[in-house]
TORRO-384205 format. One line per field, with one value per residue (C-alpha): residue number from 0; residue in three letters; y, x, z. Coordinates in pm, 1 decimal. Layout:
residues N
num <- c(NUM | ...)
residuo <- c(ALA | ...)
Y <- c(Y | ...)
X <- c(X | ...)
Z <- c(Z | ...)
//
This chain:
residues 188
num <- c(0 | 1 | 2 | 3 | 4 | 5 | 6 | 7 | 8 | 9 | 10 | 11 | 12 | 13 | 14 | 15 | 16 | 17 | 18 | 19 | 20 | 21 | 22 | 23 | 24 | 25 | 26 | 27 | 28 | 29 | 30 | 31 | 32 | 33 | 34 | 35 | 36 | 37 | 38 | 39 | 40 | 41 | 42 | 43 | 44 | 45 | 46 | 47 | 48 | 49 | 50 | 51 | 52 | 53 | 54 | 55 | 56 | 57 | 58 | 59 | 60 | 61 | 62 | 63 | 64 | 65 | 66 | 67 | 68 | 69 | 70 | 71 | 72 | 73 | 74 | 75 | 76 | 77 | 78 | 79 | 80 | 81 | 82 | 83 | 84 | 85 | 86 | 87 | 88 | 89 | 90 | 91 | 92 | 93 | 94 | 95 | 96 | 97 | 98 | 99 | 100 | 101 | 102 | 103 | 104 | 105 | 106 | 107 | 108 | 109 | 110 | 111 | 112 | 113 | 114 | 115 | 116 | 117 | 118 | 119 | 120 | 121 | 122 | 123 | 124 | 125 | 126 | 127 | 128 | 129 | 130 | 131 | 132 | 133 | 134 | 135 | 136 | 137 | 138 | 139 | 140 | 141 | 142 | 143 | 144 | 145 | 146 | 147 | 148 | 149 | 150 | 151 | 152 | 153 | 154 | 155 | 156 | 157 | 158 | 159 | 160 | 161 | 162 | 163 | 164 | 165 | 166 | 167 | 168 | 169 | 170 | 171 | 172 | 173 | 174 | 175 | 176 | 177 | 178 | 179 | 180 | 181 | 182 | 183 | 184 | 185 | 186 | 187)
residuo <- c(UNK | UNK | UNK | UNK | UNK | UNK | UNK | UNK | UNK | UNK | UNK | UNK | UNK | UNK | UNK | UNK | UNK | UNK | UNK | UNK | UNK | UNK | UNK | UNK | UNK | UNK | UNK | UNK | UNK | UNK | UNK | UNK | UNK | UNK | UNK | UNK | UNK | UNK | UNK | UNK | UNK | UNK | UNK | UNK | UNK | UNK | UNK | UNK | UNK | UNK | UNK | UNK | UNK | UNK | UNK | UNK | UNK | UNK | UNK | UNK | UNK | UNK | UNK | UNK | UNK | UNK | UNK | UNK | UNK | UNK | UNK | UNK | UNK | UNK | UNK | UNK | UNK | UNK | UNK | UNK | UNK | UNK | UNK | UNK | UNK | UNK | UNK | UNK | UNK | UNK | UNK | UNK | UNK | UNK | UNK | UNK | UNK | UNK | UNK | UNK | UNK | UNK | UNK | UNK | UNK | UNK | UNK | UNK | UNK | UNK | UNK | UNK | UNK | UNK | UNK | UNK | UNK | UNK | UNK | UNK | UNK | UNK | UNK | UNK | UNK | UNK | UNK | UNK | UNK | UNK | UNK | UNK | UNK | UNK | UNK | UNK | UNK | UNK | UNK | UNK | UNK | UNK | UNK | UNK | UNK | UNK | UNK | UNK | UNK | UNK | UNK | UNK | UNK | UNK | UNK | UNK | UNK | UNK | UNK | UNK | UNK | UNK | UNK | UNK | UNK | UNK | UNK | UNK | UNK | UNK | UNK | UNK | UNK | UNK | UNK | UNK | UNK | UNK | UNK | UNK | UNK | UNK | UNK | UNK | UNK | UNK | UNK | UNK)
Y <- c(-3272.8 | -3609.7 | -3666.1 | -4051.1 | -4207.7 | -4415.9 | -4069.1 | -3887.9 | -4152.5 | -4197.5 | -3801.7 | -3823.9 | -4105.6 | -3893.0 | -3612.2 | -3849.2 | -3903.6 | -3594.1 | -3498.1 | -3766.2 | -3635.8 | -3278.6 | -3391.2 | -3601.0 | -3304.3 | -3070.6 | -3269.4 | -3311.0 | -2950.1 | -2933.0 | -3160.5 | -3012.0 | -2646.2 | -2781.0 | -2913.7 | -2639.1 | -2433.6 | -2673.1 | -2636.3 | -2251.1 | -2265.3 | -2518.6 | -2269.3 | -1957.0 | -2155.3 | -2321.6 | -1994.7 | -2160.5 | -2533.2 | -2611.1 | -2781.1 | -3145.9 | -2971.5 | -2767.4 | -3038.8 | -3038.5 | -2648.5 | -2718.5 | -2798.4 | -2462.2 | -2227.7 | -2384.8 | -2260.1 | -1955.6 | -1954.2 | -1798.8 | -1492.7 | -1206.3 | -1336.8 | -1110.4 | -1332.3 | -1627.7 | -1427.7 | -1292.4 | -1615.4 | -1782.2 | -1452.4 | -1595.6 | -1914.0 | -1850.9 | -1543.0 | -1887.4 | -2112.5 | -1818.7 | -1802.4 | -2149.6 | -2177.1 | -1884.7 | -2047.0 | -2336.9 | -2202.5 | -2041.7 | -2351.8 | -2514.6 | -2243.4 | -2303.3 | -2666.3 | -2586.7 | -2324.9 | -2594.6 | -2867.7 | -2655.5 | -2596.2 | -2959.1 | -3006.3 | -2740.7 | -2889.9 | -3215.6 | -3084.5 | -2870.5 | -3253.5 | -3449.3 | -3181.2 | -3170.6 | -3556.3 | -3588.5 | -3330.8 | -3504.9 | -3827.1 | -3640.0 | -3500.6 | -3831.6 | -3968.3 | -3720.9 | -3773.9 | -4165.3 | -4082.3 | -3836.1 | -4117.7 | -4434.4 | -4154.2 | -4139.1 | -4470.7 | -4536.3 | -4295.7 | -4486.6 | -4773.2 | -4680.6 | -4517.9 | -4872.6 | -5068.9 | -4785.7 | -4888.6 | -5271.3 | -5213.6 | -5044.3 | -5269.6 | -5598.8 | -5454.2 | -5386.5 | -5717.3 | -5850.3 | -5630.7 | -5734.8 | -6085.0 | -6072.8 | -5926.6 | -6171.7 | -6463.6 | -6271.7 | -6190.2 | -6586.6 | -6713.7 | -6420.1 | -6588.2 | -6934.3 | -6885.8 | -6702.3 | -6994.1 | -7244.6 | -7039.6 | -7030.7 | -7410.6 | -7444.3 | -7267.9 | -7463.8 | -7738.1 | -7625.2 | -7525.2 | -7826.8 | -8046.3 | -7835.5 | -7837.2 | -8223.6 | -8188.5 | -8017.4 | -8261.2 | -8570.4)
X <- c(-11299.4 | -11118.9 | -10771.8 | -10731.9 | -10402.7 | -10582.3 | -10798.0 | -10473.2 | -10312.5 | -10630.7 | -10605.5 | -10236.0 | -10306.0 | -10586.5 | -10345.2 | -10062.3 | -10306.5 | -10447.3 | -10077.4 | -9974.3 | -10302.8 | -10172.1 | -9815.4 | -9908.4 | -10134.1 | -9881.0 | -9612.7 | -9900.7 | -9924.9 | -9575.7 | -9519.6 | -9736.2 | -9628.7 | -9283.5 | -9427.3 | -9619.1 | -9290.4 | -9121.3 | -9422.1 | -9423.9 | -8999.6 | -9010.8 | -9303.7 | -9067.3 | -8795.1 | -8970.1 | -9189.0 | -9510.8 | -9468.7 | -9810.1 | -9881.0 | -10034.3 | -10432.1 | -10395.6 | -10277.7 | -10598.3 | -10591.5 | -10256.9 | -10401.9 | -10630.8 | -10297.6 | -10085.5 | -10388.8 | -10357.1 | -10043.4 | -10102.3 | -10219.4 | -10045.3 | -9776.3 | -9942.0 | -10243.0 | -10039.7 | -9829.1 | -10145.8 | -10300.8 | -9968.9 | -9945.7 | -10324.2 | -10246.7 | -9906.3 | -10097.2 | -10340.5 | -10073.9 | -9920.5 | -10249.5 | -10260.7 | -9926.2 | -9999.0 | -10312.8 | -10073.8 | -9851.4 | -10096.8 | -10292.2 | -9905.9 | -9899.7 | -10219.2 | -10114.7 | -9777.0 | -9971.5 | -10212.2 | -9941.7 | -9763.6 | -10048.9 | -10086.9 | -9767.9 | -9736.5 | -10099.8 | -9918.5 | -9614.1 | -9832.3 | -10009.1 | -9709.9 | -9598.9 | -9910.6 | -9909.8 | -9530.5 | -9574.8 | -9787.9 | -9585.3 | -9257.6 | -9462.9 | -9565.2 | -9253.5 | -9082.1 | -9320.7 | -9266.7 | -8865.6 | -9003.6 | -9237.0 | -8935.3 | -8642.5 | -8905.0 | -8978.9 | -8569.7 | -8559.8 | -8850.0 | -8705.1 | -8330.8 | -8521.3 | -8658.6 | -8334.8 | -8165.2 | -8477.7 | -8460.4 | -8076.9 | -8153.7 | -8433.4 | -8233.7 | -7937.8 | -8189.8 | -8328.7 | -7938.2 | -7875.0 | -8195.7 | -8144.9 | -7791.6 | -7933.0 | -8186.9 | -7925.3 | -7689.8 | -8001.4 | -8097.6 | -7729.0 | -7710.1 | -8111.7 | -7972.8 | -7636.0 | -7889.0 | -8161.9 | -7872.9 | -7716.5 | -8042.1 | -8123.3 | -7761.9 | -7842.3 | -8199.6 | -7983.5 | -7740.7 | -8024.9 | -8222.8 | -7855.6 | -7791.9 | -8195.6 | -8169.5 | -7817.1 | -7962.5 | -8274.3 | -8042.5)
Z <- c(-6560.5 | -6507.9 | -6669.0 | -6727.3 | -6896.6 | -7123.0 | -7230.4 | -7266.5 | -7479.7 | -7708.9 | -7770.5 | -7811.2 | -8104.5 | -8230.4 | -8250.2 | -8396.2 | -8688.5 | -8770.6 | -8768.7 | -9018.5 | -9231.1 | -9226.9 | -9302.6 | -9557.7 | -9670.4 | -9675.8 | -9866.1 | -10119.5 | -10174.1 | -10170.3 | -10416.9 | -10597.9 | -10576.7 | -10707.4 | -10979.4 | -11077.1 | -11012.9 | -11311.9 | -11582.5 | -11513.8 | -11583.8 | -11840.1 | -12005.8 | -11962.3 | -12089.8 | -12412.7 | -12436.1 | -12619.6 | -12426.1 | -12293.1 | -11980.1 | -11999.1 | -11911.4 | -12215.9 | -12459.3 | -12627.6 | -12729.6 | -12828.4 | -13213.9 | -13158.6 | -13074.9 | -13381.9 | -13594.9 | -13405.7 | -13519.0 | -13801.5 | -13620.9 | -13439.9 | -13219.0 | -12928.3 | -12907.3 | -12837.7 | -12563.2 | -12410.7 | -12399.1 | -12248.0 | -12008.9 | -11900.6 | -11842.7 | -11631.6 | -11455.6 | -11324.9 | -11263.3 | -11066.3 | -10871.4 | -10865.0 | -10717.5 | -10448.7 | -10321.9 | -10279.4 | -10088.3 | -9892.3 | -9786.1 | -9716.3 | -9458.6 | -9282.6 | -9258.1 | -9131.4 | -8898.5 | -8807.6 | -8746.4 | -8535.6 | -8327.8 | -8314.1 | -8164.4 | -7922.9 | -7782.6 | -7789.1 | -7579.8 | -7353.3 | -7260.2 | -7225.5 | -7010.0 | -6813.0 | -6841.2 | -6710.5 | -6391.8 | -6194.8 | -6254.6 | -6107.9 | -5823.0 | -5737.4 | -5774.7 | -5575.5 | -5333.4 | -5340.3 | -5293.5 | -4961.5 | -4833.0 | -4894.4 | -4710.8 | -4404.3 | -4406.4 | -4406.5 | -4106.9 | -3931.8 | -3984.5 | -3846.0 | -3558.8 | -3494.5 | -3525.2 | -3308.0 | -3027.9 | -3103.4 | -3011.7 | -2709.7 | -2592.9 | -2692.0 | -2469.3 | -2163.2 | -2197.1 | -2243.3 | -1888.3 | -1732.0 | -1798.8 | -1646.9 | -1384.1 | -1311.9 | -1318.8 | -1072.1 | -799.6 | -912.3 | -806.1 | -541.4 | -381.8 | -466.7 | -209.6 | 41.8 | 5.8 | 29.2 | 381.9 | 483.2 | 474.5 | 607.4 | 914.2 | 918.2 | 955.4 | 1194.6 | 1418.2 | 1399.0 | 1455.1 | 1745.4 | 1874.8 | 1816.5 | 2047.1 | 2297.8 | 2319.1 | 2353.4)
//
């Protein structure tokens, strides 16, 4: 199973929107939940104030009215029993997206992680191979020193056994000369 950079950063972007989706998901619910949390208080508070869904039964309850005042309470202890519900199953599914997000995330850390090691590796690898490659290439200026001050030696060397075969060359042809002046003497 091959690892690519470009695979990794199309699952990270996958990720990064299912992510938004769930967060945006979540502060539905959320928003939701609150709002559910105000009708059921403003309901306590007003004691027969009807939510918006039950407008239309409103007419039906101030006929009702007329009736025992434990109807009406049972039938408001109803509906806040289902809002109640309501709200629970909210909160629930809130949780499972939280649970899910966070899941998400630690998935997305544990690949950044994964994604990031190899990178140090291989740059602490790089930092090994450029300190050798310093040392190699000290070792070779320490050698072209070395070599460069032979050569500097051998060349002063030549030019002293040059000047040193130049004076013998010279006595030589001086006593060439001699020899030949004093054959050249001796003939006459």
């Amino acid at each position: 199973m091959s690892c690519t950079i470009e695979k990794i950063q199309t699952d990270a972007k996958m990720l990064l929107q299912r992510l938004r989706e769930h967060d945006a998901a979540a502060e539905s619910l959320v928003d939701q939940s609150a709002a559910l949390h105000l009708r059921v208080a403003a309901m306590r508070e007003a004691g027969t104030a009807l939510p918006d869904q039950y407008q239309e039964d409103a007419s039906d309850i101030k006929d009702m009215s007329k009736f025992k005042p434990h109807i009406l309470l049972s039938q408001e202890n109803t509906q806040i029993r289902d809002l109640q519900q309501e709200n629970r199953e909210l909160w629930v599914s809130l949780e499972e997206h939280q649970d899910a997000l966070e899941l998400i995330m630690s998935k997305y850390r544990i690949q950044m992680l994964q994604l990031m090691l190899p990178k140090r590796l291989q740059s602490d690898r790089i930092c090994e191979m450029g300190e050798v490659m310093r040392k190699a290439v000290q070792v070779e200026d320490d050698q072209f020193c070395k070599i460069q001050e032979k050569l500097a030696q051998l060349e002063l060397e030549n030019k002293e056994l040059r000047e040193l075969l130049s004076i013998s060359s010279e006595s030589l042809q001086v006593r060439k000369e001699n020899s030949m002046d004093t054959a050249s003497q001796a003939i006459k």
